[in-house]
HTML snippet that shows the backbone in 3Dmol.js (N, CA, C, O; Angstrom):
<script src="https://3Dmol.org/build/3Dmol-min.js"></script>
<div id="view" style="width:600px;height:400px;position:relative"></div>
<script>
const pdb = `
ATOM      1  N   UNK A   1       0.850  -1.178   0.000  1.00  0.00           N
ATOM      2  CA  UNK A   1       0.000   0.000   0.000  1.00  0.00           C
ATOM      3  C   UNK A   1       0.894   1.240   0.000  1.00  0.00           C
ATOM      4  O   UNK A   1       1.935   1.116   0.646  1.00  0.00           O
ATOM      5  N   UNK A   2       0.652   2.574  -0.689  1.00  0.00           N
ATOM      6  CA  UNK A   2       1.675   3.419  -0.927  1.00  0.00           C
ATOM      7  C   UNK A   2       0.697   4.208  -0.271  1.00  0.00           C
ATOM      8  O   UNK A   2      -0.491   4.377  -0.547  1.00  0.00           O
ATOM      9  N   UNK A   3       1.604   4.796   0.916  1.00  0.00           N
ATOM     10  CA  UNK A   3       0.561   6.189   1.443  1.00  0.00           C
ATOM     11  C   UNK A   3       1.595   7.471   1.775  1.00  0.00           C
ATOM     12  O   UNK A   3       2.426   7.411   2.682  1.00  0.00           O
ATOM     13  N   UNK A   4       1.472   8.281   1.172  1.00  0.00           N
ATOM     14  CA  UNK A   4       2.031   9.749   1.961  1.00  0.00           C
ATOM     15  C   UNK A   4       1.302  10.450   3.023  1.00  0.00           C
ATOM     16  O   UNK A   4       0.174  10.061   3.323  1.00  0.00           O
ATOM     17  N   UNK A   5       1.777  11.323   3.546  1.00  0.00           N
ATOM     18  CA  UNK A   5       1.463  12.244   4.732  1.00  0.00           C
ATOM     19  C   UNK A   5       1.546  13.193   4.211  1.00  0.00           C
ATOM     20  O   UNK A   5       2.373  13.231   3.299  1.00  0.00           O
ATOM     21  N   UNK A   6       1.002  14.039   4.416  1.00  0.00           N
ATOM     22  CA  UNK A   6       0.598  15.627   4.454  1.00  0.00           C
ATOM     23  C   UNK A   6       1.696  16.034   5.839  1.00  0.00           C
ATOM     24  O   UNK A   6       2.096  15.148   6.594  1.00  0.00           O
ATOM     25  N   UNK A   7       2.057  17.391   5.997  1.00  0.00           N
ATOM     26  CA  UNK A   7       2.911  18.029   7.187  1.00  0.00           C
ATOM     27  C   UNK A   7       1.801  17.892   7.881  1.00  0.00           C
ATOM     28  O   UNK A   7       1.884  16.855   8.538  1.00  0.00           O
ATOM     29  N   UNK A   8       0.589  18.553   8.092  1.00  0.00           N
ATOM     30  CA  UNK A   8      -0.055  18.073   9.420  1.00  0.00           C
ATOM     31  C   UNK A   8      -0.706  17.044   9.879  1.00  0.00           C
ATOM     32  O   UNK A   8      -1.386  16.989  10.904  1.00  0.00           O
ATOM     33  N   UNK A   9      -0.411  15.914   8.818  1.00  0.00           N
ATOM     34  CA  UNK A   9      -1.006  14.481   9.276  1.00  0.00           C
ATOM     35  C   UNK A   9       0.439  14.065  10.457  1.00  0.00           C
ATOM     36  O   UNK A   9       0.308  13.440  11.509  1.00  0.00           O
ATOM     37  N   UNK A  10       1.493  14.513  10.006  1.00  0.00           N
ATOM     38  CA  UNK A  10       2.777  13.855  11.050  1.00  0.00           C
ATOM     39  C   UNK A  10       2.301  14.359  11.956  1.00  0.00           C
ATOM     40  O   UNK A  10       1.635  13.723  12.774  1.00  0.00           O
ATOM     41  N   UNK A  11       2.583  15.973  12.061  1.00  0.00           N
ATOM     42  CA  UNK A  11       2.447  16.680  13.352  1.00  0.00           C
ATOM     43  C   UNK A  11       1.451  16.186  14.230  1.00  0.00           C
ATOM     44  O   UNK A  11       1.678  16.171  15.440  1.00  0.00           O
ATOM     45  N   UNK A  12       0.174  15.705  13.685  1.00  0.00           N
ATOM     46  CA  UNK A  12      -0.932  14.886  14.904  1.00  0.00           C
ATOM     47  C   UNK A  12      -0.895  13.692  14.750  1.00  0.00           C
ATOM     48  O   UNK A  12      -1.732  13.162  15.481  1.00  0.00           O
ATOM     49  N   UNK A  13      -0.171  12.765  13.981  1.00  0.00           N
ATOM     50  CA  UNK A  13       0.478  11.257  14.770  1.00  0.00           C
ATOM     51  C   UNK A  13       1.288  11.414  15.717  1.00  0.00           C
ATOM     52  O   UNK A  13       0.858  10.707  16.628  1.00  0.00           O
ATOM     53  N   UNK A  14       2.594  12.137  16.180  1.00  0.00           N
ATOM     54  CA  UNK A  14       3.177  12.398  16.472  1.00  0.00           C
ATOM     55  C   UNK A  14       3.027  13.399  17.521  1.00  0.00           C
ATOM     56  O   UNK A  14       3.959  13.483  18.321  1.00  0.00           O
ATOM     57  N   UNK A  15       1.887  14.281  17.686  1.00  0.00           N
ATOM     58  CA  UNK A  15       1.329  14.913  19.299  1.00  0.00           C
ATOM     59  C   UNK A  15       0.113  13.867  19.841  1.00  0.00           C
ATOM     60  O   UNK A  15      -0.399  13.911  20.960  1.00  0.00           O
ATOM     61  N   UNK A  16      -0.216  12.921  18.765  1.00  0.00           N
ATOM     62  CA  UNK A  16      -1.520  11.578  19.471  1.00  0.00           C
ATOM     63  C   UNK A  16      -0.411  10.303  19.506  1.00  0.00           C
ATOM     64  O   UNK A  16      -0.876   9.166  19.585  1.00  0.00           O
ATOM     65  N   UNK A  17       0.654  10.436  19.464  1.00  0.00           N
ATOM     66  CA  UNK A  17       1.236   9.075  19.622  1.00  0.00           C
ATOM     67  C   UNK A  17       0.756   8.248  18.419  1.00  0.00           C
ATOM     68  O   UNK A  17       0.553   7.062  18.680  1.00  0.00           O
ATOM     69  N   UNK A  18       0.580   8.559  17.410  1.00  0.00           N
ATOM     70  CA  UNK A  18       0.401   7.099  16.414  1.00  0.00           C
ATOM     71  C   UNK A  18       1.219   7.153  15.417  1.00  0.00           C
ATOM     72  O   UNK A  18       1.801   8.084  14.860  1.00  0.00           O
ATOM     73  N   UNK A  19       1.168   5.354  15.171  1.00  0.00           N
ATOM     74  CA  UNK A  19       2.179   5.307  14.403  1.00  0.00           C
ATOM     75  C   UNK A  19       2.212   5.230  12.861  1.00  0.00           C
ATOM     76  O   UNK A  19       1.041   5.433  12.542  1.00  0.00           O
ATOM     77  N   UNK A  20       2.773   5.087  11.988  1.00  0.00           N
ATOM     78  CA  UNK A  20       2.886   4.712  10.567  1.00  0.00           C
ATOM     79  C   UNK A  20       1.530   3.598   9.902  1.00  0.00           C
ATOM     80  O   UNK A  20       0.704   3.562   8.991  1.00  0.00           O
ATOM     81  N   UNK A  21       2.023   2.770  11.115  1.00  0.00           N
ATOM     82  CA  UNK A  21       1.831   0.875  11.238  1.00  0.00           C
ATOM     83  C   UNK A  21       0.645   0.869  11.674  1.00  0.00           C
ATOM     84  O   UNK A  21      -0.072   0.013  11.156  1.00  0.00           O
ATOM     85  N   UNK A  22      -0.063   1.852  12.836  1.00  0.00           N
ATOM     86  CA  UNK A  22      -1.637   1.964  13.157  1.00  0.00           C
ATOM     87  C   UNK A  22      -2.231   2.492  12.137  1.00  0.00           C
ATOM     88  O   UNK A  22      -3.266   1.964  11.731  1.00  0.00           O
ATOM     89  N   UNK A  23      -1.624   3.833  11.397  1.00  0.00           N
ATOM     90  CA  UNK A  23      -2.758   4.653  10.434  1.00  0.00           C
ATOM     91  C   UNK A  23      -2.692   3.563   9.182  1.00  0.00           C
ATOM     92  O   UNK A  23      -3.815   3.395   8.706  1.00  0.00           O
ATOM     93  N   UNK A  24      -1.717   2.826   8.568  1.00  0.00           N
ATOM     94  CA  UNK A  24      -2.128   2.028   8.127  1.00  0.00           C
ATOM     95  C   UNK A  24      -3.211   0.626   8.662  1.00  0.00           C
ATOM     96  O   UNK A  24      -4.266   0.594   8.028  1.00  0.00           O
ATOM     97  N   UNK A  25      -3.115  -0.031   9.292  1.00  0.00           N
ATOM     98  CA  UNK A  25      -4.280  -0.652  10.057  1.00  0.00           C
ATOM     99  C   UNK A  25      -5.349  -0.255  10.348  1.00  0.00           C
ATOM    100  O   UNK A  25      -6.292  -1.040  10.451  1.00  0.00           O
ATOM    101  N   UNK A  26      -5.492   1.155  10.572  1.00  0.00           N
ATOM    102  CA  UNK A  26      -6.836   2.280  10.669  1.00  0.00           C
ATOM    103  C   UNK A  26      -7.482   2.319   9.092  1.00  0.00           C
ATOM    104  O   UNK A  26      -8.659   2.074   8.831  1.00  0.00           O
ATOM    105  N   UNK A  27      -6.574   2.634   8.242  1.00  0.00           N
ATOM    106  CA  UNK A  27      -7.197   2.180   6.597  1.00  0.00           C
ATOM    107  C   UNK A  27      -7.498   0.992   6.123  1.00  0.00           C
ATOM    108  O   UNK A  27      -8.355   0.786   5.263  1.00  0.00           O
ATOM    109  N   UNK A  28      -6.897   0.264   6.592  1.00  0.00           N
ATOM    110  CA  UNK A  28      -7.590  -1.221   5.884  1.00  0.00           C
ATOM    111  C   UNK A  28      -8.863  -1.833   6.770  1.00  0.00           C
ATOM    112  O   UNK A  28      -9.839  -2.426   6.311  1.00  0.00           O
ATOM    113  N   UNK A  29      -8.557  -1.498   8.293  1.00  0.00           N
ATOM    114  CA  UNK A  29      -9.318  -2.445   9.237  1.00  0.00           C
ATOM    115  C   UNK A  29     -10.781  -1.682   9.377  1.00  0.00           C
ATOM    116  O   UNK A  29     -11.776  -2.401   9.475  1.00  0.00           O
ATOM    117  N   UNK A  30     -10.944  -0.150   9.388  1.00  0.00           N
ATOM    118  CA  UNK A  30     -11.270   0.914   9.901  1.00  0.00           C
ATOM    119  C   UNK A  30     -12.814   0.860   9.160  1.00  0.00           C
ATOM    120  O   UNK A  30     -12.732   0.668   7.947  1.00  0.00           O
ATOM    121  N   UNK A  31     -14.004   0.977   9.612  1.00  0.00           N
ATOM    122  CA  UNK A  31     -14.796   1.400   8.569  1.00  0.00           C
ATOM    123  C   UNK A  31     -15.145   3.125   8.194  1.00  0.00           C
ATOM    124  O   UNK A  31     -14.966   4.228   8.711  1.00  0.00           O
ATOM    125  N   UNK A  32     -15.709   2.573   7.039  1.00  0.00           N
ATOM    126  CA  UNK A  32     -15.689   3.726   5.901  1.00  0.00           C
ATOM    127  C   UNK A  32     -16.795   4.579   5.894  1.00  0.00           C
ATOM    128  O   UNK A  32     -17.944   4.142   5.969  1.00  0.00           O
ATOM    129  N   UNK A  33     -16.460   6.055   5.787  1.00  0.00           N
ATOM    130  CA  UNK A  33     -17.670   6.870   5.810  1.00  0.00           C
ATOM    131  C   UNK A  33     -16.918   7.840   4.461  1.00  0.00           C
ATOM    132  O   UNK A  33     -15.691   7.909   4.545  1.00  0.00           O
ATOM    133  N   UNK A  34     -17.494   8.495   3.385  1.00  0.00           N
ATOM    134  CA  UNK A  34     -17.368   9.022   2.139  1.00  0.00           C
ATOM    135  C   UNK A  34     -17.935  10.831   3.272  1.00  0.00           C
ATOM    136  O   UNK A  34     -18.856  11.091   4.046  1.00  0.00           O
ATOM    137  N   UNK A  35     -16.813  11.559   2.745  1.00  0.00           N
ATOM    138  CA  UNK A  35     -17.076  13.005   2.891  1.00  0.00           C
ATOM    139  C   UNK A  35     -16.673  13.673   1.704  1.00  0.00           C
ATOM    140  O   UNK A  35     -15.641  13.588   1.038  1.00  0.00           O
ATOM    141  N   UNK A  36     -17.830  14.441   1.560  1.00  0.00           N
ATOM    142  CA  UNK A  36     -17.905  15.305   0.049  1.00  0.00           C
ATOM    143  C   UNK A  36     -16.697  16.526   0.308  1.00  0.00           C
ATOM    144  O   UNK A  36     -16.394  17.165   1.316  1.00  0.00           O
ATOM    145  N   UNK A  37     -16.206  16.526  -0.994  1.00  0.00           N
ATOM    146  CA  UNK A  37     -16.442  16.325  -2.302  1.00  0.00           C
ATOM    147  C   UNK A  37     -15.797  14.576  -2.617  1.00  0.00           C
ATOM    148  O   UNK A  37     -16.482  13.755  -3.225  1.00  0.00           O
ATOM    149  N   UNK A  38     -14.187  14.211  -1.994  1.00  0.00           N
ATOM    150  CA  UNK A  38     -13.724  13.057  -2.360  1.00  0.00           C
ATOM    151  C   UNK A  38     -12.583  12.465  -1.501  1.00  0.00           C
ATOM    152  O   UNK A  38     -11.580  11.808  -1.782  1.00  0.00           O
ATOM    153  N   UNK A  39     -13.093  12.929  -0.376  1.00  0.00           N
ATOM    154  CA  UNK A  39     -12.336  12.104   1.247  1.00  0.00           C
ATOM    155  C   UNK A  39     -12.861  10.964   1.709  1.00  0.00           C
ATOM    156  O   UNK A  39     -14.064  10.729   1.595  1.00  0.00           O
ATOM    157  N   UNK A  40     -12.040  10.162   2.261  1.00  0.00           N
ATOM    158  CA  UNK A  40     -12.906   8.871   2.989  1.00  0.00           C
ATOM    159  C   UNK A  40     -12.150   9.228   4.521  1.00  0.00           C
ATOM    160  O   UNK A  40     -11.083   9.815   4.704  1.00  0.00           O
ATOM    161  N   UNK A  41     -12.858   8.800   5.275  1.00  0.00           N
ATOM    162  CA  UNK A  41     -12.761   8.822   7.137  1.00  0.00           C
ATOM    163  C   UNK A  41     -12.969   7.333   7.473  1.00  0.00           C
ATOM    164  O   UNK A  41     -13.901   6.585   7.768  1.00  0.00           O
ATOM    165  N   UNK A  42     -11.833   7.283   7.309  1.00  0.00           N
ATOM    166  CA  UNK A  42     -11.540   5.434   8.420  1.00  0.00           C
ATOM    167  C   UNK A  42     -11.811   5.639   9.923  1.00  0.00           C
ATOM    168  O   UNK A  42     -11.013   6.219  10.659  1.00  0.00           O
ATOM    169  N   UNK A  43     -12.831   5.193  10.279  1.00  0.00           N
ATOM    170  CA  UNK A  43     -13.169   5.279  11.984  1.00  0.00           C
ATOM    171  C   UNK A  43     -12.182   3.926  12.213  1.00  0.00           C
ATOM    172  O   UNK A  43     -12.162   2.949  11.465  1.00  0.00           O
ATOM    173  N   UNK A  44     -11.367   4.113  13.437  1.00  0.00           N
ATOM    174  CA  UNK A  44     -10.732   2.639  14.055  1.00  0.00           C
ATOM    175  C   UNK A  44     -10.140   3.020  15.039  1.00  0.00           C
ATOM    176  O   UNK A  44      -9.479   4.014  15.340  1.00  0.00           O
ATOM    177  N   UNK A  45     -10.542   1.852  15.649  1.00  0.00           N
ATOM    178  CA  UNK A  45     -10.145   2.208  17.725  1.00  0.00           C
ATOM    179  C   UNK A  45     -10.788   3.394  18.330  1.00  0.00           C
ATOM    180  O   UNK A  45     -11.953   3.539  18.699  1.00  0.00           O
ATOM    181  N   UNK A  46      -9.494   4.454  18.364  1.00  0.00           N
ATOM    182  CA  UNK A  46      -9.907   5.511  18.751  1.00  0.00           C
ATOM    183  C   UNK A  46      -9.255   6.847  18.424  1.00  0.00           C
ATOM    184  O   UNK A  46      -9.002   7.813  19.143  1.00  0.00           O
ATOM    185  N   UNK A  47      -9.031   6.589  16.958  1.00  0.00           N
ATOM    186  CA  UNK A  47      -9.156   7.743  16.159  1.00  0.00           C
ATOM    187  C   UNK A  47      -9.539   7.396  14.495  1.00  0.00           C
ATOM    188  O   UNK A  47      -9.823   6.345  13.921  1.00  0.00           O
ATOM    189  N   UNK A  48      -9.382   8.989  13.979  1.00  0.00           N
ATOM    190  CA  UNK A  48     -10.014   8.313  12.341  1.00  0.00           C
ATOM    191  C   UNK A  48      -8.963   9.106  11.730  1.00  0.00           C
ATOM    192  O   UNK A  48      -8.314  10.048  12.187  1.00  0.00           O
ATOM    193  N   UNK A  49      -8.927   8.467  10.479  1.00  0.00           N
ATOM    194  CA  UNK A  49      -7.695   8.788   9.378  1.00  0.00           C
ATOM    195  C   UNK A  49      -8.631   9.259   8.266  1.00  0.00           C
ATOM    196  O   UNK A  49      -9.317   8.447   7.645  1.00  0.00           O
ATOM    197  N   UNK A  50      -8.652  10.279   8.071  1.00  0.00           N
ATOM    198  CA  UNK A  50      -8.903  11.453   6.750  1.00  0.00           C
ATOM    199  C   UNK A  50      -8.226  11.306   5.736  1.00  0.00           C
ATOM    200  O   UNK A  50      -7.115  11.775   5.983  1.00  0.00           O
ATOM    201  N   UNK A  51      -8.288  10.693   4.146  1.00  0.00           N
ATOM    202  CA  UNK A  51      -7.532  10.760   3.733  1.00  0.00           C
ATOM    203  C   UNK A  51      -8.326  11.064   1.899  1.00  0.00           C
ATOM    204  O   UNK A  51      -9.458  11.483   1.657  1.00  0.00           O
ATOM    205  N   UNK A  52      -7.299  10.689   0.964  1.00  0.00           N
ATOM    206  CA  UNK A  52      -7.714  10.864  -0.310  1.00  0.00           C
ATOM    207  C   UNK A  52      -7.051   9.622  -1.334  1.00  0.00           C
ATOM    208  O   UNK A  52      -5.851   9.380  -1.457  1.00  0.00           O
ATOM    209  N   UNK A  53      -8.076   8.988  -1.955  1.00  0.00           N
ATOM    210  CA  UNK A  53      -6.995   8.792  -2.338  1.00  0.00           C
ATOM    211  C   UNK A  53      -6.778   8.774  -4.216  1.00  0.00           C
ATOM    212  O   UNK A  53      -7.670   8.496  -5.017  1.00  0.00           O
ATOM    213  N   UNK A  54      -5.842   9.021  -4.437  1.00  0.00           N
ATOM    214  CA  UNK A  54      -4.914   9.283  -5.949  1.00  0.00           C
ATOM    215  C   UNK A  54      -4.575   8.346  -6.562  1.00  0.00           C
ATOM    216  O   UNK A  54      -3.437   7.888  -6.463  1.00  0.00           O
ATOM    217  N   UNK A  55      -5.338   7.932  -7.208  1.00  0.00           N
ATOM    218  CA  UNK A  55      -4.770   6.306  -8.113  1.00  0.00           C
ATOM    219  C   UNK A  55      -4.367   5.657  -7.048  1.00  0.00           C
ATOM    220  O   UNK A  55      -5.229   5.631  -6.169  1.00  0.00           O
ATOM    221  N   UNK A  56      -3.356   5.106  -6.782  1.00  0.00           N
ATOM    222  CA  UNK A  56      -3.608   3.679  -5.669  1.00  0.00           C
ATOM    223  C   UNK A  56      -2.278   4.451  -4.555  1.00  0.00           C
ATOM    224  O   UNK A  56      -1.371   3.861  -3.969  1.00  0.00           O
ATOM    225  N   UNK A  57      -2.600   5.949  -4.565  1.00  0.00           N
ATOM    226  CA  UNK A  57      -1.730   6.227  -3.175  1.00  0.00           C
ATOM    227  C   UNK A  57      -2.853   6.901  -2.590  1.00  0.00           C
ATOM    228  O   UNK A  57      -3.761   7.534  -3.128  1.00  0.00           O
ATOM    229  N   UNK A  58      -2.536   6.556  -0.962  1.00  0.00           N
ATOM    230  CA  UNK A  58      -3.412   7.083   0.021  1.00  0.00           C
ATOM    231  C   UNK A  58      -2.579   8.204   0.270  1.00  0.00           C
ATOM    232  O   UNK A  58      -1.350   8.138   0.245  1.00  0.00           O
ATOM    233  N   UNK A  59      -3.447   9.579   0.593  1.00  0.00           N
ATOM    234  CA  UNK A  59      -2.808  10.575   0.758  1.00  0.00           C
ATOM    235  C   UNK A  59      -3.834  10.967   2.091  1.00  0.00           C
ATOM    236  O   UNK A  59      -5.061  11.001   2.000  1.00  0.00           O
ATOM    237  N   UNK A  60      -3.043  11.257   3.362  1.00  0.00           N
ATOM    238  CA  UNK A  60      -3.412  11.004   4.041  1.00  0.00           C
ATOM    239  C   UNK A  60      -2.967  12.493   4.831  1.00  0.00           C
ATOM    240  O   UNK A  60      -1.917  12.922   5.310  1.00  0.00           O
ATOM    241  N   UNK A  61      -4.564  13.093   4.667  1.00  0.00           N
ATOM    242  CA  UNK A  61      -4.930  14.765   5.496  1.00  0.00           C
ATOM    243  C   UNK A  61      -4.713  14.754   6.743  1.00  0.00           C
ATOM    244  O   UNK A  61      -3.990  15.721   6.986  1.00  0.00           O
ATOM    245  N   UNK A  62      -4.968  14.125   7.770  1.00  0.00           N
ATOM    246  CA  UNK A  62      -5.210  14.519   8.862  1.00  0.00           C
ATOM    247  C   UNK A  62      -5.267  13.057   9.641  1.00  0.00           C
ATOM    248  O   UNK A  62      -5.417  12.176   8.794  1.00  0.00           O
ATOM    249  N   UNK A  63      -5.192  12.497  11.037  1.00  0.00           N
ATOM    250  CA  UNK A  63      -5.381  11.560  11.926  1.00  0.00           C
ATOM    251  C   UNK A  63      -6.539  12.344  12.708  1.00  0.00           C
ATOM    252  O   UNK A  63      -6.814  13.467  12.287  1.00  0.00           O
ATOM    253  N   UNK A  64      -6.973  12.035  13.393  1.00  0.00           N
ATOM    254  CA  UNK A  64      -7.840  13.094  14.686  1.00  0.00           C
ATOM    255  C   UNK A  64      -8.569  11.496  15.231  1.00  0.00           C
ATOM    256  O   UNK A  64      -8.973  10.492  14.644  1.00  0.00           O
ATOM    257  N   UNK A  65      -8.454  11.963  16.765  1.00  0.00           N
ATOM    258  CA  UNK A  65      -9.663  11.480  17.740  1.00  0.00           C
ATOM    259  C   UNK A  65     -10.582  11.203  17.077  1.00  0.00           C
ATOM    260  O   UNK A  65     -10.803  11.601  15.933  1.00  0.00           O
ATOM    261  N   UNK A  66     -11.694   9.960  18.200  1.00  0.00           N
ATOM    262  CA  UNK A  66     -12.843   9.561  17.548  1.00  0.00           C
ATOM    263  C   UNK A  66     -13.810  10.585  18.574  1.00  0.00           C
ATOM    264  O   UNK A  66     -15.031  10.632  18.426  1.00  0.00           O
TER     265      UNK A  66
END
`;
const viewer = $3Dmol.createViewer("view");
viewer.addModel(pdb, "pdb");
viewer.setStyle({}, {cartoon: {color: "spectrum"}});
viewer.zoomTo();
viewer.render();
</script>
């Protein structure tokens, strides 16, 4: 799976403690909610991963709390 980070997706893994290895597991394991115009929100555990994605890379906006 090919995913980049955005600068403020690190900055809030990294002030929430998560890792690489969870936000990936948060995308595959996580279920799916579609936000307009063309974001998906992986809910998992206890936060959600915001992301986009670009031909087959996840580009990945934001982590945040559930």
């Amino acid at each position: 799976m090919d995913i980049k980070y955005s600068k403020h997706a690190r900055e809030k893994m990294i002030s929430r403690g998560i890792t690489e290895a969870k936000v990936e597991e948060g995308i595959t394991k996580g279920s799916k909610e579609l936000q307009k115009p063309d974001k998906i929100l992986s809910h998992y555990t206890y936060f959600c991963v915001v992301y986009k994605k670009i031909g087959d890379t996840n580009y990945i906006i934001t982590v945040k709390p559930r």
